[in-house]
ROTOR-798063 format. One record per residue (C-alpha): residue number from 1; residue in three letters; x, y, z. Coordinates in pm, 1 decimal, always signed. Layout:
% ROTOR-798063
  num  residuo         x         y         z
  NUM      ALA         X         Y         Z
...
END
This chain:
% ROTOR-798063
  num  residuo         x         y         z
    1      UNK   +8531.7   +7985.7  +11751.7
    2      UNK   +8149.8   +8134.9  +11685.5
    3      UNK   +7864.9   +7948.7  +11733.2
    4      UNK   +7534.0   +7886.2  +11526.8
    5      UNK   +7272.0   +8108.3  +11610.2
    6      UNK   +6877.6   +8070.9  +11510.5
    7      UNK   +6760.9   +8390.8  +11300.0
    8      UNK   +6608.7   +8636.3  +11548.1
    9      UNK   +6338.7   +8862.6  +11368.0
   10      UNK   +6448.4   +9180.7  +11517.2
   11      UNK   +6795.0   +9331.7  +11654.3
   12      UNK   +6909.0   +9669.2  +11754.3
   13      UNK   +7167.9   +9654.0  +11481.3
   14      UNK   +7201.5   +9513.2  +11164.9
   15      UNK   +7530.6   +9510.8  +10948.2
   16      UNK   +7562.5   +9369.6  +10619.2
   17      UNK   +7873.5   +9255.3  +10545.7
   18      UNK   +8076.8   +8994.4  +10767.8
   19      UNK   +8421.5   +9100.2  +10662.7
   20      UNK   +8686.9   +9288.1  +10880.0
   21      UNK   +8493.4   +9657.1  +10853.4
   22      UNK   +8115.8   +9497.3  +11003.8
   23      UNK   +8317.5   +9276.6  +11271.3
   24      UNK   +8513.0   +9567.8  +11407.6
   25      UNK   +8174.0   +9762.9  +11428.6
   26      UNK   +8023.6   +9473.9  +11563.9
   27      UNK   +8337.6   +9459.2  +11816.1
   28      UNK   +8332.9   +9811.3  +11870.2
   29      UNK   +7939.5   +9806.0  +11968.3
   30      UNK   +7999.9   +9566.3  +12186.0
   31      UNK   +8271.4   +9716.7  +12388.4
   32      UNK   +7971.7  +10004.9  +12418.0
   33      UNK   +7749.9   +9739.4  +12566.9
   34      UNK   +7563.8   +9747.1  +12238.9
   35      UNK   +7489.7   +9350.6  +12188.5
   36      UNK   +7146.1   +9278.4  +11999.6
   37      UNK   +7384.1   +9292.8  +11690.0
   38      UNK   +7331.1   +9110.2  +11392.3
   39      UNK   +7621.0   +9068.3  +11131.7
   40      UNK   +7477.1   +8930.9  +10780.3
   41      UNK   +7648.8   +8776.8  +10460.8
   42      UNK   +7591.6   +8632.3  +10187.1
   43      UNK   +7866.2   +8470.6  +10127.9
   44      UNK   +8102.1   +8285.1  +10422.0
   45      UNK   +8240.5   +8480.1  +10724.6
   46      UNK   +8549.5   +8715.6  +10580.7
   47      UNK   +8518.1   +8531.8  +10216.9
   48      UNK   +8497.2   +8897.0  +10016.9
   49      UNK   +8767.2   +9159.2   +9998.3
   50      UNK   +8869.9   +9056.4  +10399.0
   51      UNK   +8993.2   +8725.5  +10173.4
   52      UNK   +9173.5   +8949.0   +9900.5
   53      UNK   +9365.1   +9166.0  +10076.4
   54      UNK   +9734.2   +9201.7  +10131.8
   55      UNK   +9714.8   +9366.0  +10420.7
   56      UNK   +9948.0   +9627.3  +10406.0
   57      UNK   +9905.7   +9862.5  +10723.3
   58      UNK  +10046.0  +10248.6  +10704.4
   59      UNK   +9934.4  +10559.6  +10743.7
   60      UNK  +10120.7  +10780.7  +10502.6
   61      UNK   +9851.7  +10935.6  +10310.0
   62      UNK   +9822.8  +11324.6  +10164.4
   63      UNK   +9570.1  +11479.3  +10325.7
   64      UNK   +9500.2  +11580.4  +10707.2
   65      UNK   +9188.7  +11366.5  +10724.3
   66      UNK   +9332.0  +11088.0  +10556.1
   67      UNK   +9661.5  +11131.1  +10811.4
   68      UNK   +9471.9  +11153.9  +11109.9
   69      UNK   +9242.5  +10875.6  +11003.7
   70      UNK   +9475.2  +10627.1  +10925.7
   71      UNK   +9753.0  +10725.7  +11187.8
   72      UNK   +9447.8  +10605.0  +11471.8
   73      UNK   +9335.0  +10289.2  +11294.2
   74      UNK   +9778.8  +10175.0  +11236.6
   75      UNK   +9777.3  +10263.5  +11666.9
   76      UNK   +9491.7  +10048.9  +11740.6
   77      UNK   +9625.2   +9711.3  +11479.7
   78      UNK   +9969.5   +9770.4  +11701.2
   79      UNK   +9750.6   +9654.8  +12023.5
   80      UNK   +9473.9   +9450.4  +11845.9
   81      UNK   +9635.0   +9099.9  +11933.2
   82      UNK   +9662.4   +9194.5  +12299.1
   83      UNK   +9259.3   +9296.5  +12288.7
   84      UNK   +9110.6   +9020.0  +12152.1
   85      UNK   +9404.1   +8801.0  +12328.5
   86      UNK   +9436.1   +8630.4  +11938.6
   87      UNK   +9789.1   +8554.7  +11757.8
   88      UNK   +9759.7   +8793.7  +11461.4
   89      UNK  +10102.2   +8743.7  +11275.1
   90      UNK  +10128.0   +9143.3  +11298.0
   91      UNK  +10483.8   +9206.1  +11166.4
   92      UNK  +10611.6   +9587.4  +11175.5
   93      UNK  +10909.8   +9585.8  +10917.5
   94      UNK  +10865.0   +9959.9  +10826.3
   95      UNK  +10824.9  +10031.5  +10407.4
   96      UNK  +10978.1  +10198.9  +10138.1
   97      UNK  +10803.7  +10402.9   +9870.5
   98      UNK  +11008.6  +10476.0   +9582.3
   99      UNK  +11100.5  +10764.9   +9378.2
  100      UNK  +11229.9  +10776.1   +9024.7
  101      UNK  +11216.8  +11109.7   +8907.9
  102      UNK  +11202.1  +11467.0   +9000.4
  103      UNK  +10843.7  +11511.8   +9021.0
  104      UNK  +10810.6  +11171.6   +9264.0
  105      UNK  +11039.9  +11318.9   +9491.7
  106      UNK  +10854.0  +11601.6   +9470.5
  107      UNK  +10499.9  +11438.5   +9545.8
  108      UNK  +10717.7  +11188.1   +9845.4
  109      UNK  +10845.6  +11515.0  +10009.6
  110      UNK  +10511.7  +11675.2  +10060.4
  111      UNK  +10401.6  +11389.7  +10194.4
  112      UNK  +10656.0  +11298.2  +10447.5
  113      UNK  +10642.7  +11685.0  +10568.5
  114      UNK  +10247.1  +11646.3  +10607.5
  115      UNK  +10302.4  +11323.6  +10820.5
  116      UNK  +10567.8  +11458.5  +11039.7
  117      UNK  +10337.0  +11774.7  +11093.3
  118      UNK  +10089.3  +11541.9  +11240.0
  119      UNK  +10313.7  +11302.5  +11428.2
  120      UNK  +10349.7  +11031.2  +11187.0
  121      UNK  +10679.1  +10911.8  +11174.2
  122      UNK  +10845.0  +10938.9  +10756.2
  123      UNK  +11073.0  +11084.6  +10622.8
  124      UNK  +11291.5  +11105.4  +10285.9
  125      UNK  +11592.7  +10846.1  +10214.7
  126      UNK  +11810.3  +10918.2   +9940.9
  127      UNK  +11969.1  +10617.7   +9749.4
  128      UNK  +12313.3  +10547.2  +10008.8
  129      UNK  +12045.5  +10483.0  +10251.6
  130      UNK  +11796.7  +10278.1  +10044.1
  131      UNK  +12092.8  +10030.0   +9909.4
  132      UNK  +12155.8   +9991.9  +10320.9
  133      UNK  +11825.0   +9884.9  +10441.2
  134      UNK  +11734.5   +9650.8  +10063.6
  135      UNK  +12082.0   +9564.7   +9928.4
  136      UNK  +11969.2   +9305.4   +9684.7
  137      UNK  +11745.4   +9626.5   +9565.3
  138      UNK  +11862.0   +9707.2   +9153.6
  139      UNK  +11910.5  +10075.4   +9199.1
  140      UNK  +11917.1  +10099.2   +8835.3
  141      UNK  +12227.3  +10321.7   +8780.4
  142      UNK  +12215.3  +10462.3   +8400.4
  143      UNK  +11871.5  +10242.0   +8302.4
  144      UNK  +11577.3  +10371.4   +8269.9
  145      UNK  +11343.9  +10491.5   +8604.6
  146      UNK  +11689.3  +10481.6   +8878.5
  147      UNK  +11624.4  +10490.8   +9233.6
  148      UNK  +11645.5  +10870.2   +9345.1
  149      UNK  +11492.9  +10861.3   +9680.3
  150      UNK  +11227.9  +10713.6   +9884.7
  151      UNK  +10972.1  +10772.5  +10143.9
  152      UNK  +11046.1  +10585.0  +10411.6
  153      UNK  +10769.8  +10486.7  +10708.7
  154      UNK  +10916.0  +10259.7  +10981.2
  155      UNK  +10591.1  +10175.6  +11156.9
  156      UNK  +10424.2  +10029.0  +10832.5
  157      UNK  +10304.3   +9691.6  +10880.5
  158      UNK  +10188.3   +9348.8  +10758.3
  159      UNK   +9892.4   +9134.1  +10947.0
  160      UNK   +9745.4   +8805.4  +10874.9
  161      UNK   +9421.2   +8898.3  +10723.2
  162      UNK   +9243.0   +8570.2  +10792.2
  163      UNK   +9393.4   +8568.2  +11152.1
  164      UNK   +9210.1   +8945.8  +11177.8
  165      UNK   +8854.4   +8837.5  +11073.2
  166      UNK   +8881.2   +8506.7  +11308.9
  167      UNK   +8993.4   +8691.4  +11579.5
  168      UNK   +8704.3   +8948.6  +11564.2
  169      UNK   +8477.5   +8698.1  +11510.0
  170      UNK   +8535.5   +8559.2  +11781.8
  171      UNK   +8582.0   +8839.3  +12021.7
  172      UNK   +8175.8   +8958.5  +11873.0
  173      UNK   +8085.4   +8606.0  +11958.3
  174      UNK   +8146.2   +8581.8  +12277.5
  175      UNK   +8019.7   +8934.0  +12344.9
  176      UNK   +7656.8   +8859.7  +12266.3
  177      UNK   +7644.7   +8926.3  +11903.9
  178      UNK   +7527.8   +8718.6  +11620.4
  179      UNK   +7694.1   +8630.7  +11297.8
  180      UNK   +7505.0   +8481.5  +10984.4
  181      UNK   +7677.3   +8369.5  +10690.0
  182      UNK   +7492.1   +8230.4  +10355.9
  183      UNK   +7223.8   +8501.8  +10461.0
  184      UNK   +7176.0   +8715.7  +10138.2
  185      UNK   +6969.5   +9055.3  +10156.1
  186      UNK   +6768.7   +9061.2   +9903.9
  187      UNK   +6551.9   +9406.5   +9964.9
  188      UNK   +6500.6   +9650.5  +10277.3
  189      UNK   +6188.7   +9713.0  +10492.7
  190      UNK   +6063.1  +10039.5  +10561.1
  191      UNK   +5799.8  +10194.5  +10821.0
  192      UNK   +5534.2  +10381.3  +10757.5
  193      UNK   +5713.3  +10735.4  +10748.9
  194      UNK   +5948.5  +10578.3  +10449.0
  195      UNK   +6264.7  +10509.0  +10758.2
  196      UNK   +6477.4  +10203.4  +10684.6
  197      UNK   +6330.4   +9955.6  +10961.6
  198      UNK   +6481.4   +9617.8  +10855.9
  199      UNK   +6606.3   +9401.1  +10524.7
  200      UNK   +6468.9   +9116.1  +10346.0
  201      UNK   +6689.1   +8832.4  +10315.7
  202      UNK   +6645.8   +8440.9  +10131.8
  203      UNK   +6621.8   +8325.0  +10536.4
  204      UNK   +6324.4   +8570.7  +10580.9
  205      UNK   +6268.0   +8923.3  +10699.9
  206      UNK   +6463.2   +9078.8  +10945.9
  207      UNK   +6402.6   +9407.7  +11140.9
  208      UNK   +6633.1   +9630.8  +11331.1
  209      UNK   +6662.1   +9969.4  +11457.3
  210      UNK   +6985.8  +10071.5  +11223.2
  211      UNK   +7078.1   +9904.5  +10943.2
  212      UNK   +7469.5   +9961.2  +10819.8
  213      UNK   +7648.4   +9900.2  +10452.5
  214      UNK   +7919.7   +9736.5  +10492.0
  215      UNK   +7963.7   +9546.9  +10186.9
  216      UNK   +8263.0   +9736.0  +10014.3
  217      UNK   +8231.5   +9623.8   +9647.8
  218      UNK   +7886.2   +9567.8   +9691.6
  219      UNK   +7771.2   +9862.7   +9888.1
  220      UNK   +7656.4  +10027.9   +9538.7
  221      UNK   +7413.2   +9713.8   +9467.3
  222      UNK   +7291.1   +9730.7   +9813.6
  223      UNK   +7207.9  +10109.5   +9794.4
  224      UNK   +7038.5  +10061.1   +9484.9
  225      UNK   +6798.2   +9802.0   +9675.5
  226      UNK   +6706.0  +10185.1   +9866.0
  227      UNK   +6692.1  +10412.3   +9502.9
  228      UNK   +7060.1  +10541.9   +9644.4
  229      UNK   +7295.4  +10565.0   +9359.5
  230      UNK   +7618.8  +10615.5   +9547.0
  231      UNK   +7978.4  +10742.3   +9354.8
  232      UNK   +8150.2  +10443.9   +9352.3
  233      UNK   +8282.3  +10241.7   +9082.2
  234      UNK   +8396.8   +9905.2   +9153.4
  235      UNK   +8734.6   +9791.2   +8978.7
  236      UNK   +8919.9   +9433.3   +9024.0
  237      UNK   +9305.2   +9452.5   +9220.8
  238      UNK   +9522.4   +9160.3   +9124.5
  239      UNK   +9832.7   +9020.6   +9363.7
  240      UNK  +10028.0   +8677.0   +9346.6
  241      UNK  +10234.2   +8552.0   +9576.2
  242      UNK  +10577.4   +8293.4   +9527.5
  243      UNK  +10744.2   +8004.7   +9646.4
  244      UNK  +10903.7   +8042.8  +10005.6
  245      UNK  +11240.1   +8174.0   +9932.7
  246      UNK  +11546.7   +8240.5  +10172.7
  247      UNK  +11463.3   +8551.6  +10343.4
  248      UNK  +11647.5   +8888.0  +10182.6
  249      UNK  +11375.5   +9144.8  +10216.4
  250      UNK  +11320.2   +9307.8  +10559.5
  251      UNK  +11127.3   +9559.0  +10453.7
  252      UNK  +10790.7   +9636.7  +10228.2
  253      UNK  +10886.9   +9799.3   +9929.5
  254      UNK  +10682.8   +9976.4   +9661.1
  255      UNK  +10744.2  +10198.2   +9338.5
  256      UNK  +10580.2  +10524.8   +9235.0
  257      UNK  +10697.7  +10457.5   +8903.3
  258      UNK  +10700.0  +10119.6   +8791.9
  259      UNK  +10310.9  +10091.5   +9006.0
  260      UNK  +10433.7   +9731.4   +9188.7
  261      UNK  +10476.0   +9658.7   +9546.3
  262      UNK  +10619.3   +9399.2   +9739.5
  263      UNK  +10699.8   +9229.5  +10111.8
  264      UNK  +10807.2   +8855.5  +10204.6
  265      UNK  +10635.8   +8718.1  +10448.1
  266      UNK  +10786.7   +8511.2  +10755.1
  267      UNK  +10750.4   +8192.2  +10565.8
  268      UNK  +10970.2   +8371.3  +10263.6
  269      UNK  +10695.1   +8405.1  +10011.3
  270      UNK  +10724.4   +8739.3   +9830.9
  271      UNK  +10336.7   +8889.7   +9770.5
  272      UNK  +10316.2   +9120.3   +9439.7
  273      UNK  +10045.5   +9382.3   +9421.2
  274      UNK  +10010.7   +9674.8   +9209.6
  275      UNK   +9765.3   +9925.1   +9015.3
  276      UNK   +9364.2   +9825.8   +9015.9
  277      UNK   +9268.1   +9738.4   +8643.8
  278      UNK   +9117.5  +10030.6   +8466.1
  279      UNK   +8790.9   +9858.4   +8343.1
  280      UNK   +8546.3   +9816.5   +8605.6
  281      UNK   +8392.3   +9485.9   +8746.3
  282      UNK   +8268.7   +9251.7   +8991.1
  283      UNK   +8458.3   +8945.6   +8824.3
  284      UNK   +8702.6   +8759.8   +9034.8
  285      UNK   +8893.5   +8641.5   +8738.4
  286      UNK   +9228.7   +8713.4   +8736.0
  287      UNK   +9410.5   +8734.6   +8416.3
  288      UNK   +9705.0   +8669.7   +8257.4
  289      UNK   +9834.5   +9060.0   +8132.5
  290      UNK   +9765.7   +9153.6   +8511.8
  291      UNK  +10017.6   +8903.2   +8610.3
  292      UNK  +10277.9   +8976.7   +8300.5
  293      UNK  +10244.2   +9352.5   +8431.7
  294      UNK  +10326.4   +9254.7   +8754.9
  295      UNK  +10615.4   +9046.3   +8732.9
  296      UNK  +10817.4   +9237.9   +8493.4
  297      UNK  +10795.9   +9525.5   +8732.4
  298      UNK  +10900.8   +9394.0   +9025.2
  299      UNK  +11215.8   +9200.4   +8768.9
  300      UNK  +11310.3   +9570.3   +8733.1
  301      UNK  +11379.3   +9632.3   +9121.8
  302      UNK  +11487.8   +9273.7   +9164.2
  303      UNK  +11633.5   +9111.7   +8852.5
  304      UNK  +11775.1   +8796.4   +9085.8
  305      UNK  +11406.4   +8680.7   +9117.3
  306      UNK  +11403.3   +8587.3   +8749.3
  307      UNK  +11340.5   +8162.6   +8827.4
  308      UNK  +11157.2   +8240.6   +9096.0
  309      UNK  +10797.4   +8002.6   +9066.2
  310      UNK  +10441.4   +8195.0   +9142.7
  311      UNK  +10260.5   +8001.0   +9338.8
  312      UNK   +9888.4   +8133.9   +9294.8
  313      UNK   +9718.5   +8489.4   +9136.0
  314      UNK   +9425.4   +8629.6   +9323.9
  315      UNK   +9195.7   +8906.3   +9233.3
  316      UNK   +9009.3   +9131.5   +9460.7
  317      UNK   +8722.1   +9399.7   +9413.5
  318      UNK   +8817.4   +9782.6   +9522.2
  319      UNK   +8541.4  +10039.2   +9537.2
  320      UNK   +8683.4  +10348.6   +9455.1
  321      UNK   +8542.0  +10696.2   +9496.8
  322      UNK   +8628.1  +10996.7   +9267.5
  323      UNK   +8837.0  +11128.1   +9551.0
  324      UNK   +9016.9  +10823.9   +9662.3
  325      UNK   +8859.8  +10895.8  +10015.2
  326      UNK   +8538.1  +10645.7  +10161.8
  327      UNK   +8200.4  +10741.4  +10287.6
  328      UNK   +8155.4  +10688.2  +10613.7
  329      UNK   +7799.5  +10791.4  +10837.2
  330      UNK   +7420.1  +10854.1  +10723.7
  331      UNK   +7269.8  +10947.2  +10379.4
  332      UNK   +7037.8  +11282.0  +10385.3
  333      UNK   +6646.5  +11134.5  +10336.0
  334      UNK   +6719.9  +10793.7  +10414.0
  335      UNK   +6678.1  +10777.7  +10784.3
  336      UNK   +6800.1  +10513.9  +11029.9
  337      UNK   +7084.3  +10335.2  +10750.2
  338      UNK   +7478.8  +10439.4  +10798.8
  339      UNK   +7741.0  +10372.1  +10476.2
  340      UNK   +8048.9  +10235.9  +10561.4
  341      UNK   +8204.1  +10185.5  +10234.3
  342      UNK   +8441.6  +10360.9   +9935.8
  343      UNK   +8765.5  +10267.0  +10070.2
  344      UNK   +8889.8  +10145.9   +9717.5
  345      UNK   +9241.6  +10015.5   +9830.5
  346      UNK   +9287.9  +10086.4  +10149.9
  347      UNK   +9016.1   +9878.2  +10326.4
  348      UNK   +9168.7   +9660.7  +10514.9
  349      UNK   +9394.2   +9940.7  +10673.7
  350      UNK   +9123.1  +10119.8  +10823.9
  351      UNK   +8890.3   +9909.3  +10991.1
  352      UNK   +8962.4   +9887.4  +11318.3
  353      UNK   +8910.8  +10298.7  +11335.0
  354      UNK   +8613.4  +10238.5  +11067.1
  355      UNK   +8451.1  +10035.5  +11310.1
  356      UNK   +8528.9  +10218.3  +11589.9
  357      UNK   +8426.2  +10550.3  +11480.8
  358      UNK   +8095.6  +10350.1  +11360.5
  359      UNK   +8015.0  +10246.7  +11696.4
  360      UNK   +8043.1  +10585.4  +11793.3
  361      UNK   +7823.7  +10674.3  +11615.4
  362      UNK   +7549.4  +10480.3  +11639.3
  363      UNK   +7563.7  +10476.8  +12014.5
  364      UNK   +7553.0  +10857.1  +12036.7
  365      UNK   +7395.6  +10924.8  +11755.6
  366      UNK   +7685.9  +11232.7  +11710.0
  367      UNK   +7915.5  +11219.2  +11436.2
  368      UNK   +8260.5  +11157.6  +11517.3
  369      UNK   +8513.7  +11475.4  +11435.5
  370      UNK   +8707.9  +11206.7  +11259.1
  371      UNK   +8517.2  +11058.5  +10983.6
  372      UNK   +8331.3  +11376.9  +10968.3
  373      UNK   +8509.3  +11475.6  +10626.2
  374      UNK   +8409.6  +11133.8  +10468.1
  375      UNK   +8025.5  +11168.9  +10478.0
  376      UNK   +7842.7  +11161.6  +10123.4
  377      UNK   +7732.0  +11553.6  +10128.5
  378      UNK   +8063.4  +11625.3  +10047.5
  379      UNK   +8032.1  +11529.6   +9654.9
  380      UNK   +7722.9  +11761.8   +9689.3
  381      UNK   +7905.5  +12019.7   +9828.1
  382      UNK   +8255.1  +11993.3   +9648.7
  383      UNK   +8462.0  +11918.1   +9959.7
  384      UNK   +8637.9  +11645.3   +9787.4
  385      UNK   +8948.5  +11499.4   +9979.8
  386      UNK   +9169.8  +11360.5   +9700.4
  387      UNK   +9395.5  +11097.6   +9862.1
  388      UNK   +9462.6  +10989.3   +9478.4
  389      UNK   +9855.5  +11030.4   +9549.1
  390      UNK   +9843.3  +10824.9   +9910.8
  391      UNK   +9836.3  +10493.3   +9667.8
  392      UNK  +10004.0  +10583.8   +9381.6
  393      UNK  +10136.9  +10213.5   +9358.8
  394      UNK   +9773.5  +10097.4   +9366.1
  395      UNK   +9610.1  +10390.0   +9198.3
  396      UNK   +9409.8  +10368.1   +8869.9
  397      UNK   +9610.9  +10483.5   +8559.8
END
């Protein structure tokens, strides 16, 4: 599907990072007629958080830039099998968020009238309508935390994940650029005015005119490598997924509440995500608790799952920002090197509008109105976004 390429020495581009977000820039450059591109990683092609995602696709986030943001990147996944002419499971099922109390109906009703202000399509579902769409659903009359309401968001989605990083991997492929797994960088190279010109890597040096981070997790070790201390803290996100079981769940469903989200898939696995751990790491371990936590939730909105097997645990790595938002364009004083990076848990959601907005960018050298919020200067500045309450499933607690 890609081929093996000999190491050129220099490129017009350089990305680090072969997962979804530097193959959609590297798609997205090419589309420009932007070719000499050179994806790096130092692990295999998609085996970071591209691997560990669930790949839930929405866009009902909090605030306009988040909306907007998110809204393009869910239009262009609803046409992204057609483009690169690859079978991408893509399954639009729609998602419920629920509410249990007052104050979550509260937080789901602000957001439903900020998405319909902007032309997303949610809106609130009280509990006759909830029971209709998920009737094995426990609406958990006179327990603790019962259903009140939900946000409801028909276009949500599910995607293969693996299917999305082979299919843009093969789409950059046979556009002219070059992809280079087991290639670690190790350093940067820098001219004589102190602009990033290139990266070291254990296959040699490598030099390019713009070098971009797109290394999620890892983006803060690689901006160290430059004296660049970014705000990100990196904290693991554990999921399982089941047996196949018959199919009773049409839709995603998550809880405000309870912090637990789940969808079966069209072989009748249920996956199980929830809240990031609240110690930070880069340890793929997954852990028992995590797993406790996560199934006794999701008992609580569906008690019939009780003998139910779990089939295997995963753990991802989420680099979250203060604000919940990423960082997306250059860093002040460091000339000729673009971030990519911070999106915490909503990664895989955005990259096909990460990596278009990225192309943009670097072709025209003009920051796109879109991403223009997410650029570093705004911890500096105290434009923070706070899209905290867009995953308050997923969120840290």
């Amino acid at each position: 599907m890609w081929k093996y390429h000999d190491l050129n020495r220099r490129y017009d581009v350089l990305i680090i990072g072969a997962g979804v977000h530097g193959l959609a820039t590297a798609f997205y450059l090419a589309k420009r007629g932007i070719t000499n591109v050179c994806l790096v990683d130092k692990g295999y092609l998609g085996g970071g958080a591209s691997a560990r995602s669930t790949a839930i696709l929405r866009a009902t986030y909090v605030t306009p830039q988040g909306i907007s943001f998110f809204y393009e990147s869910l239009k262009l996944y609803e046409e992204l099998a057609q483009e690169l002419d690859y079978n991408l499971l893509f399954s639009q099922f729609g998602r419920l968020e629920l509410a249990h109390t007052e104050s979550a109906i509260y937080a789901a009703r602000i957001r439903a009238e900020f998405n319909r202000a902007m032309g997303v399509d949610s809106r609130i579902v009280g509990p006759d309508e909830i029971k209709h769409i998920v009737p094995p659903l426990d609406m958990r009359k006179g327990k603790d935390l019962p259903v009140l309401a939900a946000l409801f968001h028909p276009p949500a989605s599910v995607i293969r994940h693996d299917a999305v990083v082979w299919g843009y991997a093969r789409a950059v492929d046979s556009l002219g650029a070059q992809i280079h797994p087991h290639t670690e960088v190790t350093g940067f190279l820098t001219d004589r005015y102190g602009h990033v010109s290139g990266v070291r890597t254990n296959r040699g040096d490598i030099e390019s005119g713009v070098v971009v981070n797109c290394t999620a997790a890892w983006s803060s070790s690689i901006c160290e490598m430059l004296n660049l201390k970014l705000p990100i803290v990196t904290h693991p996100l554990q999921a399982f997924v089941t047996e196949p079981i018959k199919p009773f769940l049409s839709t995603g469903i998550s809880s405000t509440n309870l912090h637990v989200y789940i969808y079966q898939t069209d072989r009748g696995e249920l996956v199980v995500g929830g809240a990031v751990d609240h110690y930070p790491t880069y340890s793929h371990r997954s852990t028992n608790f995590r797993l406790e936590d996560l199934v006794s939730h999701a008992l609580k909105m569906f008690p019939s799952l009780s003998t139910v097997n779990v089939l295997r645990q995963w753990t991802g790595l989420c680099d979250m920002t203060p604000d919940y938002a990423p960082i997306m364009g250059d860093v002040p004083g460091v000339n000729r090197f673009l971030l990519n990076c911070g999106w915490g848990t909503y990664g895989f959601k955005s990259a096909p509008i990460a990596g278009k907005s990225m192309a943009e960018l670097i072709d025209t050298g003009l920051v796109p109105d879109l991403i223009k919020p997410f650029s570093i200067t705004r911890f500096d500045d105290g434009r923070l976004i706070n899209e905290k309450g867009a995953a308050s499933s997923a969120a840290l607690h």
